[in-house]
mmCIF file of the N, C-alpha and C atoms, coordinates in Angstrom:
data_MODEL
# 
_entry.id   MODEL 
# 
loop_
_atom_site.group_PDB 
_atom_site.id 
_atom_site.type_symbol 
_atom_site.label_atom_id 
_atom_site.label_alt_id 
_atom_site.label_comp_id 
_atom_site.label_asym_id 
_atom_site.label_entity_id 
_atom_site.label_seq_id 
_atom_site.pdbx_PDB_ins_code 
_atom_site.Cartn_x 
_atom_site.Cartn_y 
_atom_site.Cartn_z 
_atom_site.occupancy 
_atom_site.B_iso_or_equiv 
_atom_site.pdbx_formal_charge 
_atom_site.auth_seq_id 
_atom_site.auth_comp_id 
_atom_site.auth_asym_id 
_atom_site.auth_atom_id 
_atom_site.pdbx_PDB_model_num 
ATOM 1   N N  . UNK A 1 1  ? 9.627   17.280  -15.644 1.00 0.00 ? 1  UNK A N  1 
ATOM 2   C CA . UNK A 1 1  ? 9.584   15.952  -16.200 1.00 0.00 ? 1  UNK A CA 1 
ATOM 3   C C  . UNK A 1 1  ? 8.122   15.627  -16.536 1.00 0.00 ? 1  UNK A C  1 
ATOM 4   N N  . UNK A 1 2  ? 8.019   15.248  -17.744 1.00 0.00 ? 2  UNK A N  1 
ATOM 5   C CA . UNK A 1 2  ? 6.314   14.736  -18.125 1.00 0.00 ? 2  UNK A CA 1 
ATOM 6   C C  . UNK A 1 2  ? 6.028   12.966  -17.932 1.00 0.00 ? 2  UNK A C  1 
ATOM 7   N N  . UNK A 1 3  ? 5.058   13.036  -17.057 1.00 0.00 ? 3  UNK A N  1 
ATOM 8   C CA . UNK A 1 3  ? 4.694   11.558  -16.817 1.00 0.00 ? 3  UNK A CA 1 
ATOM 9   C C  . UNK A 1 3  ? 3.570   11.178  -17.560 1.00 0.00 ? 3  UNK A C  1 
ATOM 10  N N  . UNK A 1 4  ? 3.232   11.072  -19.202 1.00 0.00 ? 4  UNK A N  1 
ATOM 11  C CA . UNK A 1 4  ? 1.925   11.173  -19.565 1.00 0.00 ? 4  UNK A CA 1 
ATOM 12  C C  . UNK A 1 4  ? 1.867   12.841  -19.742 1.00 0.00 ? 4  UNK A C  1 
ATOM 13  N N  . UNK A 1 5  ? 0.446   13.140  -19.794 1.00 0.00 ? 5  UNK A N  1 
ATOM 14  C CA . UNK A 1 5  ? 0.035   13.852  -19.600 1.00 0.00 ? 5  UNK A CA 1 
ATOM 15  C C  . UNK A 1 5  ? 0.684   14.776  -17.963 1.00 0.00 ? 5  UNK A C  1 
ATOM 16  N N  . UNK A 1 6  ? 1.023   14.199  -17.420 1.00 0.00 ? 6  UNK A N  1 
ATOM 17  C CA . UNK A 1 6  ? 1.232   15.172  -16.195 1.00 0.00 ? 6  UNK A CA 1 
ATOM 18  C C  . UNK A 1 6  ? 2.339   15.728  -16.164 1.00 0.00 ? 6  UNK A C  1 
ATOM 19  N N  . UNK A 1 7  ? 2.642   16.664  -15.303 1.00 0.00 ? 7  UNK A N  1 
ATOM 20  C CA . UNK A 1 7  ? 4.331   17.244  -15.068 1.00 0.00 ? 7  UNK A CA 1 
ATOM 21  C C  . UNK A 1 7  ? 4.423   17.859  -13.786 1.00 0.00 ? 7  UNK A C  1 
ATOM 22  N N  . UNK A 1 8  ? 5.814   17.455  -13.619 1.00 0.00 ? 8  UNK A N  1 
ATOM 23  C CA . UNK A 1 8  ? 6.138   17.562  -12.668 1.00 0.00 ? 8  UNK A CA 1 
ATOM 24  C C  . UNK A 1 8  ? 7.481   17.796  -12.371 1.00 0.00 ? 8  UNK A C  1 
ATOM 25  N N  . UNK A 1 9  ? 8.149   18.310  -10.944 1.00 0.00 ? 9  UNK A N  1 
ATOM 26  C CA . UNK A 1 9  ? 9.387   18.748  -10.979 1.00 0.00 ? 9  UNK A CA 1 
ATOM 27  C C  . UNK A 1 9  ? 10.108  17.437  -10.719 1.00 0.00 ? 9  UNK A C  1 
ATOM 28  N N  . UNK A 1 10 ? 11.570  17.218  -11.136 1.00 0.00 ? 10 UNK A N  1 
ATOM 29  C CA . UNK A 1 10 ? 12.377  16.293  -10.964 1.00 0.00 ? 10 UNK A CA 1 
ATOM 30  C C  . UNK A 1 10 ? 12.587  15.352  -9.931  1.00 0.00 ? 10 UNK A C  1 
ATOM 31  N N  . UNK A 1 11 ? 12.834  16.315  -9.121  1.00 0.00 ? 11 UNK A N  1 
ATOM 32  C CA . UNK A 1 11 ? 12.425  15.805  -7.441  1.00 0.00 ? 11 UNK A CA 1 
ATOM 33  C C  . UNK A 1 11 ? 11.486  15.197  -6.677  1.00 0.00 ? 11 UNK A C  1 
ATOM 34  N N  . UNK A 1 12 ? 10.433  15.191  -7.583  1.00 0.00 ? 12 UNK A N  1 
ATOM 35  C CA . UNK A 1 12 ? 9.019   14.658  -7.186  1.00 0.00 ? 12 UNK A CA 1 
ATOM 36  C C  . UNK A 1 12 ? 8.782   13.528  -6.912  1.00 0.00 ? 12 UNK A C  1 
ATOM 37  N N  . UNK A 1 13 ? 8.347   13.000  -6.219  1.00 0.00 ? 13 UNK A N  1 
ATOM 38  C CA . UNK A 1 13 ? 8.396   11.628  -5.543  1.00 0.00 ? 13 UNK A CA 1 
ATOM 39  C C  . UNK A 1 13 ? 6.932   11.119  -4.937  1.00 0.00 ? 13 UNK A C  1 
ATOM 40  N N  . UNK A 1 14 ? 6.364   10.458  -5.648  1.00 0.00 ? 14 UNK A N  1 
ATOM 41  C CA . UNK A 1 14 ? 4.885   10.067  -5.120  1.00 0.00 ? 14 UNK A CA 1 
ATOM 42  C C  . UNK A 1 14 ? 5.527   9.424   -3.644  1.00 0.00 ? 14 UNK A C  1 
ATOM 43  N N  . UNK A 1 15 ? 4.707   9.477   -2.648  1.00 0.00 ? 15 UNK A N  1 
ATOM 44  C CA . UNK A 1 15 ? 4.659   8.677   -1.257  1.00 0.00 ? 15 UNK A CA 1 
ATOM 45  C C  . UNK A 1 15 ? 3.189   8.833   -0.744  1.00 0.00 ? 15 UNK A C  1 
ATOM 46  N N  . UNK A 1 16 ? 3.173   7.857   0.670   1.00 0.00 ? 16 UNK A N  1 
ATOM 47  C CA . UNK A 1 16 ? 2.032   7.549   0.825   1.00 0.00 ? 16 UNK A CA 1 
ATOM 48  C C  . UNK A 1 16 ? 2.363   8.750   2.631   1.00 0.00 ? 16 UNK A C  1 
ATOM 49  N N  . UNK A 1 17 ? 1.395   9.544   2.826   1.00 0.00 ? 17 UNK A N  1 
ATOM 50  C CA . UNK A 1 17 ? 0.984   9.949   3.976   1.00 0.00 ? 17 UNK A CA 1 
ATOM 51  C C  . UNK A 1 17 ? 1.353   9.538   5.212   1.00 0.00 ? 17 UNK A C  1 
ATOM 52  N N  . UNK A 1 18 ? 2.399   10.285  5.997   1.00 0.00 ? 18 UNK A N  1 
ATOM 53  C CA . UNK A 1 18 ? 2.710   9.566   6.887   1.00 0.00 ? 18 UNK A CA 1 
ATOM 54  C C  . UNK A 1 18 ? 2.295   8.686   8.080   1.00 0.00 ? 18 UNK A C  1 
ATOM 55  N N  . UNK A 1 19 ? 0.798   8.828   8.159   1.00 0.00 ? 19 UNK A N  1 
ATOM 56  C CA . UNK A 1 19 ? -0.628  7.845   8.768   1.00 0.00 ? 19 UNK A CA 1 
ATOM 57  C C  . UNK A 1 19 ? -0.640  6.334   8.119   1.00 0.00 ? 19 UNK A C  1 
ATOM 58  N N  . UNK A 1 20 ? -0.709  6.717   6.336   1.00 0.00 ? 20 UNK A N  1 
ATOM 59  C CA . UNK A 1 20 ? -0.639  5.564   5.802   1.00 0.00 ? 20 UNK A CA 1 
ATOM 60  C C  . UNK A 1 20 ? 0.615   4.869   6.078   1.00 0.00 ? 20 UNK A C  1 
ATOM 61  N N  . UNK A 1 21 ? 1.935   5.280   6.178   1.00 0.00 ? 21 UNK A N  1 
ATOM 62  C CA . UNK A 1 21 ? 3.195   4.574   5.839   1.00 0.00 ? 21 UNK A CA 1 
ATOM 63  C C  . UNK A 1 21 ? 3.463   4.051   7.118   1.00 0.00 ? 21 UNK A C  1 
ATOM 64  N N  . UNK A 1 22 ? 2.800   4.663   8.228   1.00 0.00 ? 22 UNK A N  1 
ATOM 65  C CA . UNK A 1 22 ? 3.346   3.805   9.438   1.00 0.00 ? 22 UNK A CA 1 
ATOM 66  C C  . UNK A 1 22 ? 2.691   2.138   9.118   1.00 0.00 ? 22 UNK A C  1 
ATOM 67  N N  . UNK A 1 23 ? 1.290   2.285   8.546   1.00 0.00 ? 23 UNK A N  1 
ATOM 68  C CA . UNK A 1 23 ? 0.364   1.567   8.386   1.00 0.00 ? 23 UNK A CA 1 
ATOM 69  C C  . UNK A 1 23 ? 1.019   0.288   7.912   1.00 0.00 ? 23 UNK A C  1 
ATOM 70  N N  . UNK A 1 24 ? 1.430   1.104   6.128   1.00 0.00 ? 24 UNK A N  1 
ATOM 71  C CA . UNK A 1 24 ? 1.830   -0.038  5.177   1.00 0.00 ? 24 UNK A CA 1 
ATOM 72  C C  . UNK A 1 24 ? 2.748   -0.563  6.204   1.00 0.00 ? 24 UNK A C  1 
ATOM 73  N N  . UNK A 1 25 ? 3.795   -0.028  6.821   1.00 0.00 ? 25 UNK A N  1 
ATOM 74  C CA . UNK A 1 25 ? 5.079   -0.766  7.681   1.00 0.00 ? 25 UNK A CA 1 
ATOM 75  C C  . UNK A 1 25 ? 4.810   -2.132  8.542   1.00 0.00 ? 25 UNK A C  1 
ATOM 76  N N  . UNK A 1 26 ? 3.274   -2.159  9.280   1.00 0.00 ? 26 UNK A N  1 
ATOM 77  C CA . UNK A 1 26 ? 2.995   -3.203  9.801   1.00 0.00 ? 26 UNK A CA 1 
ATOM 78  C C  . UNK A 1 26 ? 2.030   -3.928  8.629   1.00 0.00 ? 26 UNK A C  1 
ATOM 79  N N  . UNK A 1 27 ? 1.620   -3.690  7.762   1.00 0.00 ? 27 UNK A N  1 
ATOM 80  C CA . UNK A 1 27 ? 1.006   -5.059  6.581   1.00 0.00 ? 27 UNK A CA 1 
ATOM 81  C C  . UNK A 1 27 ? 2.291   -5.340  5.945   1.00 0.00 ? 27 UNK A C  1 
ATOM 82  N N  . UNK A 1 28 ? 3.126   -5.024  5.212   1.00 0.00 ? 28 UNK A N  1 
ATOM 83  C CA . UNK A 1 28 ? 4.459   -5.253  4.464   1.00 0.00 ? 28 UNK A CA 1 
ATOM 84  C C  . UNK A 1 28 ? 4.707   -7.167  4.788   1.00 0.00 ? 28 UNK A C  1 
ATOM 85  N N  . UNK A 1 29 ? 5.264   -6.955  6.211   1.00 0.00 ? 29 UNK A N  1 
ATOM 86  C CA . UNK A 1 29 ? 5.900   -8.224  6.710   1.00 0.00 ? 29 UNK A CA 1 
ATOM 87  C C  . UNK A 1 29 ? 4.496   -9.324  6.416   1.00 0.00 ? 29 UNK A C  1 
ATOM 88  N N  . UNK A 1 30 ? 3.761   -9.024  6.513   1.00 0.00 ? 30 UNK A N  1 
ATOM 89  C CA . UNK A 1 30 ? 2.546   -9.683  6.368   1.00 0.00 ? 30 UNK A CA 1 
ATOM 90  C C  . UNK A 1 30 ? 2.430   -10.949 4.898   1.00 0.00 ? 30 UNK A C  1 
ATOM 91  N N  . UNK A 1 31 ? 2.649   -9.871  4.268   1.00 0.00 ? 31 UNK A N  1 
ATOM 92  C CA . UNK A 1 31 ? 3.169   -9.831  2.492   1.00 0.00 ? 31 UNK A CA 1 
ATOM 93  C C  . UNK A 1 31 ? 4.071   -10.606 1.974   1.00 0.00 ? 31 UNK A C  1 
ATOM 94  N N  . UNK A 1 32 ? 4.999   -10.197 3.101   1.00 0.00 ? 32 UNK A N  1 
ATOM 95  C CA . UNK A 1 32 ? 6.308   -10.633 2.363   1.00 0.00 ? 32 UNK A CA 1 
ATOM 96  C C  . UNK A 1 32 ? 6.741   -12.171 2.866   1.00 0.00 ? 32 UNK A C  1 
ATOM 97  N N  . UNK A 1 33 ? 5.742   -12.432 4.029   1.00 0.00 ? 33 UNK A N  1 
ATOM 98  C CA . UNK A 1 33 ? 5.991   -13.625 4.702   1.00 0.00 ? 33 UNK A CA 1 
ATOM 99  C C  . UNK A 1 33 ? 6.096   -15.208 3.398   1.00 0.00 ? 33 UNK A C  1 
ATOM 100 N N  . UNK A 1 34 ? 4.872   -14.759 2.717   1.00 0.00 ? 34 UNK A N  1 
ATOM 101 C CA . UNK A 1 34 ? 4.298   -15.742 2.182   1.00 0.00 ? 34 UNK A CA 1 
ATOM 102 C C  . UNK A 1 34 ? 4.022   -15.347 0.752   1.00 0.00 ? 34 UNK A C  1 
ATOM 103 N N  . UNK A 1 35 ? 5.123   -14.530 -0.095  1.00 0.00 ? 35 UNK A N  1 
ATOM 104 C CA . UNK A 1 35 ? 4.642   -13.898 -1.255  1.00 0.00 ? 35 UNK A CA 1 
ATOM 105 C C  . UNK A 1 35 ? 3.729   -14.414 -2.377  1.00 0.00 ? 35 UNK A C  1 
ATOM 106 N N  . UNK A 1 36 ? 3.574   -16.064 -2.370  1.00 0.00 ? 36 UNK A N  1 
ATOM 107 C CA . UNK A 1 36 ? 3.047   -16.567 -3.412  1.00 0.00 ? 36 UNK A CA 1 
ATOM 108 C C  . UNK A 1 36 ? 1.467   -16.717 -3.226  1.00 0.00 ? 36 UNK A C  1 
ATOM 109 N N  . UNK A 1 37 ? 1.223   -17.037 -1.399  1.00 0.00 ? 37 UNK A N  1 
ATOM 110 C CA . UNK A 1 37 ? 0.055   -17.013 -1.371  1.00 0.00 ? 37 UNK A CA 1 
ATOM 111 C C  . UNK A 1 37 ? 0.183   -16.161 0.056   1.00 0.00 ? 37 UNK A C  1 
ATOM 112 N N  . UNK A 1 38 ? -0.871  -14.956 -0.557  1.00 0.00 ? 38 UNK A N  1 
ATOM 113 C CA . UNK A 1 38 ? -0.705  -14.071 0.567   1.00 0.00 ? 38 UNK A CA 1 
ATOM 114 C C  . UNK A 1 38 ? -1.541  -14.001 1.162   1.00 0.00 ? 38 UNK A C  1 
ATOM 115 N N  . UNK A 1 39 ? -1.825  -13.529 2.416   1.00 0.00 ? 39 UNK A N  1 
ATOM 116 C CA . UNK A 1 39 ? -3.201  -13.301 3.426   1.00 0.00 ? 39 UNK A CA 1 
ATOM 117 C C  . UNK A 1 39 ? -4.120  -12.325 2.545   1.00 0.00 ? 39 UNK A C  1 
ATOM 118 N N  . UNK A 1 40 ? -5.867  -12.906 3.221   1.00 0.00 ? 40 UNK A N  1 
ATOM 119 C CA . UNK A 1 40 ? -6.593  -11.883 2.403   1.00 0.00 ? 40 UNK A CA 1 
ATOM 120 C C  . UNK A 1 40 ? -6.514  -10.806 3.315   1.00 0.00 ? 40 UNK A C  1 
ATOM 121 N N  . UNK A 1 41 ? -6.995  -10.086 2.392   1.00 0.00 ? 41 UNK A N  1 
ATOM 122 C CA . UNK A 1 41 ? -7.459  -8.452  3.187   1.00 0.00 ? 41 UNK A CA 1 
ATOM 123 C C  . UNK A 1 41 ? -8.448  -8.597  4.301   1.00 0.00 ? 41 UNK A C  1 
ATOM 124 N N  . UNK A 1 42 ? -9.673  -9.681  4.126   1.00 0.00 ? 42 UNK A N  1 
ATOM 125 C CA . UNK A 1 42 ? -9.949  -9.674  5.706   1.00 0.00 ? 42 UNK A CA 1 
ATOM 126 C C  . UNK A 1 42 ? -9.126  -10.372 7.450   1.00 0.00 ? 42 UNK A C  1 
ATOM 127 N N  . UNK A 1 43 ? -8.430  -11.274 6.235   1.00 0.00 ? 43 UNK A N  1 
ATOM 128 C CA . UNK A 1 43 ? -7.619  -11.766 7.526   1.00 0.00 ? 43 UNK A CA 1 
ATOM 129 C C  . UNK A 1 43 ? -6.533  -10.388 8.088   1.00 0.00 ? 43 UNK A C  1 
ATOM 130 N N  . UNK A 1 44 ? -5.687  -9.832  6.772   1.00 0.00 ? 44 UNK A N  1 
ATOM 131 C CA . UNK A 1 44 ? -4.814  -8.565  7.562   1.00 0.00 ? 44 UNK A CA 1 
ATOM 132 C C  . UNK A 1 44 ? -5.592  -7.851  8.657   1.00 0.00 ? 44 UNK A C  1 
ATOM 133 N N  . UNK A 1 45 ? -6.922  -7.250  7.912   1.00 0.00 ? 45 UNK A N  1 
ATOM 134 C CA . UNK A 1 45 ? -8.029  -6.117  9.126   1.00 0.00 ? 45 UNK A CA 1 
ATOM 135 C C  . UNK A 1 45 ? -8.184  -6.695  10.301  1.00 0.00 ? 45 UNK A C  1 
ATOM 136 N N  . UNK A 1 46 ? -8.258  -8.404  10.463  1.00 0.00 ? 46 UNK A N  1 
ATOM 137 C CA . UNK A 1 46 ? -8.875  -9.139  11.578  1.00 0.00 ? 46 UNK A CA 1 
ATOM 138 C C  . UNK A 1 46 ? -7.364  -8.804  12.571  1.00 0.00 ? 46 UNK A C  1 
ATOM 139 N N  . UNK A 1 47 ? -6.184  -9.405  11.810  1.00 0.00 ? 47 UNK A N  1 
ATOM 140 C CA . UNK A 1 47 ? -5.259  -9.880  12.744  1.00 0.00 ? 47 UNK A CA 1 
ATOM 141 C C  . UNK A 1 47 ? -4.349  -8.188  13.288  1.00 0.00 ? 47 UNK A C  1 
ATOM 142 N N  . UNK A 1 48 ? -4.654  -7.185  12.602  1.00 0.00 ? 48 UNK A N  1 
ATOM 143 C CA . UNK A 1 48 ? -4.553  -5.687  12.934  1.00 0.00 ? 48 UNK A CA 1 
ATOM 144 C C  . UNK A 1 48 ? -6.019  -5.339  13.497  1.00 0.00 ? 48 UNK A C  1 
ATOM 145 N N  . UNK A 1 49 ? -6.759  -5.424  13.869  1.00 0.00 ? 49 UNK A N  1 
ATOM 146 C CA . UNK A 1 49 ? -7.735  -5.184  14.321  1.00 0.00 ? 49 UNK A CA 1 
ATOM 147 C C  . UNK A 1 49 ? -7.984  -3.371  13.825  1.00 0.00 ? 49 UNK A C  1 
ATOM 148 N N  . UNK A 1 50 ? -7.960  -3.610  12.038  1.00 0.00 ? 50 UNK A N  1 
ATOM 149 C CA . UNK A 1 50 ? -8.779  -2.434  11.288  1.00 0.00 ? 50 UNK A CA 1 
ATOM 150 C C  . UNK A 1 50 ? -10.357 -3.119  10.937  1.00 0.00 ? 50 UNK A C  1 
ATOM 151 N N  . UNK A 1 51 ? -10.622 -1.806  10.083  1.00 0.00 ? 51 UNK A N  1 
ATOM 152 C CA . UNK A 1 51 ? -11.930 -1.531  8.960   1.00 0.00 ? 51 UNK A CA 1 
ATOM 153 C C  . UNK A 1 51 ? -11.427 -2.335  8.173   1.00 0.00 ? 51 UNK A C  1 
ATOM 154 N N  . UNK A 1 52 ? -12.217 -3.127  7.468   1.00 0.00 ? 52 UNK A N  1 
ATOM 155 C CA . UNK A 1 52 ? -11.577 -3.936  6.108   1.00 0.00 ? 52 UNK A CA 1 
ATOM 156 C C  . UNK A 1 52 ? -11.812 -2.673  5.070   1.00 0.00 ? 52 UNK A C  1 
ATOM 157 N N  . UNK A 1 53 ? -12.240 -1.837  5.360   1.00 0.00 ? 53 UNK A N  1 
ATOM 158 C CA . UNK A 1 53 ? -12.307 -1.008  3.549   1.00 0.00 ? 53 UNK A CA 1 
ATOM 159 C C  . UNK A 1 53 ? -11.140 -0.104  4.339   1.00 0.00 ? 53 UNK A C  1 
ATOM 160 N N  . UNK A 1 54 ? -10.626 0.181   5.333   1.00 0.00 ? 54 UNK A N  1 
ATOM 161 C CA . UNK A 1 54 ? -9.604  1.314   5.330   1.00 0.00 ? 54 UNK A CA 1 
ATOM 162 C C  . UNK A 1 54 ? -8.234  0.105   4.684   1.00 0.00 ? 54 UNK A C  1 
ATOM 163 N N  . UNK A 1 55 ? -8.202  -1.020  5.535   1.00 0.00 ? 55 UNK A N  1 
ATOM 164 C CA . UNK A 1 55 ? -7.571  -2.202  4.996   1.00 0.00 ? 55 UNK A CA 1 
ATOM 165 C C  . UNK A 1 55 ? -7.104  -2.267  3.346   1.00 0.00 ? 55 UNK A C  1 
ATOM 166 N N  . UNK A 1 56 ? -8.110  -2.279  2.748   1.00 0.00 ? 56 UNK A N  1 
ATOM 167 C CA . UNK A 1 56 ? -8.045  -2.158  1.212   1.00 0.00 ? 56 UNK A CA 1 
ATOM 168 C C  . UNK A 1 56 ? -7.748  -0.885  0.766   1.00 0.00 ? 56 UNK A C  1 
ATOM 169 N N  . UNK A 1 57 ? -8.471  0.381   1.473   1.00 0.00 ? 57 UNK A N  1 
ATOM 170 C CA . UNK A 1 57 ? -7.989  1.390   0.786   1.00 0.00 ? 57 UNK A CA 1 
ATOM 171 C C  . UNK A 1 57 ? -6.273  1.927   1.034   1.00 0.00 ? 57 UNK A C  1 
ATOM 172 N N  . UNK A 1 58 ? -5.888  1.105   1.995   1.00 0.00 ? 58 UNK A N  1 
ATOM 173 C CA . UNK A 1 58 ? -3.988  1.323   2.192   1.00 0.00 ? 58 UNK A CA 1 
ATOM 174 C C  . UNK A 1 58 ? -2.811  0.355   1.220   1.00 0.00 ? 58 UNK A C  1 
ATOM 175 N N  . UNK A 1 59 ? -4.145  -1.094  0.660   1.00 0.00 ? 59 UNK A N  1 
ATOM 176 C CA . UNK A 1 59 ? -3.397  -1.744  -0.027  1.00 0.00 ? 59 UNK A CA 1 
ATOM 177 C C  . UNK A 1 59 ? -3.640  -1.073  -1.509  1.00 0.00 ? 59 UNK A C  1 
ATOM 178 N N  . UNK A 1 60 ? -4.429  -0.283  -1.956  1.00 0.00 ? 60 UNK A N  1 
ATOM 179 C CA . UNK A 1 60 ? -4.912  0.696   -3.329  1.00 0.00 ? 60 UNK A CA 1 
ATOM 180 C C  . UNK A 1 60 ? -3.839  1.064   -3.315  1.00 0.00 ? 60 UNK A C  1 
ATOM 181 N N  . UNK A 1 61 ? -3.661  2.090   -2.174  1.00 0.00 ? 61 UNK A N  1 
ATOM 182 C CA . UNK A 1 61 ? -2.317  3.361   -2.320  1.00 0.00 ? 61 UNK A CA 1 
ATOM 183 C C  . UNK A 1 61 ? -1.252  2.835   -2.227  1.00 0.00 ? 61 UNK A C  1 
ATOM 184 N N  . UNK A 1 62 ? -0.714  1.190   -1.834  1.00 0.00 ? 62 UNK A N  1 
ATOM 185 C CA . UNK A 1 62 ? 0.423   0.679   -1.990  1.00 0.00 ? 62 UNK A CA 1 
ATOM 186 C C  . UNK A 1 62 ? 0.706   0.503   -3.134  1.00 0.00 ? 62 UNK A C  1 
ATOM 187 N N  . UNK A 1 63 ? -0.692  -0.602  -4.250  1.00 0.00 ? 63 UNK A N  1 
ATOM 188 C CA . UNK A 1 63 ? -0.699  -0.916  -5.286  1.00 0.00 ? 63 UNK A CA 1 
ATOM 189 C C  . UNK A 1 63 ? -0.329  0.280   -6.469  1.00 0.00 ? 63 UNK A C  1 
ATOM 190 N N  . UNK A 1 64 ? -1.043  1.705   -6.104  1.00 0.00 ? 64 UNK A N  1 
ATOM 191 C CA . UNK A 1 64 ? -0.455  2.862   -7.017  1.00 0.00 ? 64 UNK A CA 1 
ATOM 192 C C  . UNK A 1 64 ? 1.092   3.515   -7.144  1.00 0.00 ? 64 UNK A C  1 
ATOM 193 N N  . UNK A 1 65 ? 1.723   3.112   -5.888  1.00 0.00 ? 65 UNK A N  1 
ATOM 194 C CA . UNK A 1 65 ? 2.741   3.352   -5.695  1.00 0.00 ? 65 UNK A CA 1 
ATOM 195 C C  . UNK A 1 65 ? 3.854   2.213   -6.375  1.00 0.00 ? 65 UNK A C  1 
ATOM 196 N N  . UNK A 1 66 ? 3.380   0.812   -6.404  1.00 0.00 ? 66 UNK A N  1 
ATOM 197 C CA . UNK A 1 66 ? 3.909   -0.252  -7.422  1.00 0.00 ? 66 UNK A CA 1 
ATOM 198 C C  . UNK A 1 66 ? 4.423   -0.633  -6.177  1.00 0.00 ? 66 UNK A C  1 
ATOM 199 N N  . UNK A 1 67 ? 3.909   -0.813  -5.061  1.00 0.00 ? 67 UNK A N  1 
ATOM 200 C CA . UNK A 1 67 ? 4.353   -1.813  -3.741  1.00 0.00 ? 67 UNK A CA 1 
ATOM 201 C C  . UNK A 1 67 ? 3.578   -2.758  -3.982  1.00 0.00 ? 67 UNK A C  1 
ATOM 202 N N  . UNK A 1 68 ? 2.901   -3.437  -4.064  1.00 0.00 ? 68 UNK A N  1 
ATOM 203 C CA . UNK A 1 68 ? 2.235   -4.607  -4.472  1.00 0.00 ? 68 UNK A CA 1 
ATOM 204 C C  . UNK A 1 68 ? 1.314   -4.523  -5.583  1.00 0.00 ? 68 UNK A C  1 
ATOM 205 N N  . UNK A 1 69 ? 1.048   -5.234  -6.213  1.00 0.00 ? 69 UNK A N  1 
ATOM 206 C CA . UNK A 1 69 ? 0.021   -5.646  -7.403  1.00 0.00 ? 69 UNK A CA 1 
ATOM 207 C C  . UNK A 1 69 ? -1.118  -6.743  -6.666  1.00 0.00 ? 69 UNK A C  1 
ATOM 208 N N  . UNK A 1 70 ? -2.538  -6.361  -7.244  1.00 0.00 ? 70 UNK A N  1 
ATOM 209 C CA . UNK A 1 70 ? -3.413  -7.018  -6.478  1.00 0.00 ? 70 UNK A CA 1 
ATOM 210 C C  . UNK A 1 70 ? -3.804  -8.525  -7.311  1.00 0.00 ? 70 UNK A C  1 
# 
């Protein structure tokens, strides 16, 4: 199957790392609480007690995946 320029087999399925996906699993509800106005990224890192750039770099790989738009 051609995505663009790329190809790939049928079956192929972008996902996020199973480190990341436990991750996304506890920001999600976060998200979804309040979809119109959502928590910032420093409040998620504060109230998970992360890195704010690992923070952002899990909401990137959500956003590429089309789990949220920033």
């Amino acid at each position: 199957m051609q995505h663009g320029p790329f190809v790939a087999l049928t079956t192929h399925r972008a996902t996020m790392a199973e480190a990341n996906l436990a991750r996304w699993e506890l920001v999600r509800p976060q998200l979804t609480a309040s979809p119109f106005e959502p928590p910032r990224v420093r409040d998620i890192a504060q109230r998970l007690a992360w890195d704010g750039c690992e923070t952002r770099r899990l909401l990137h790989d959500a956003a590429l995946l089309g789990e949220v738009y920033q």
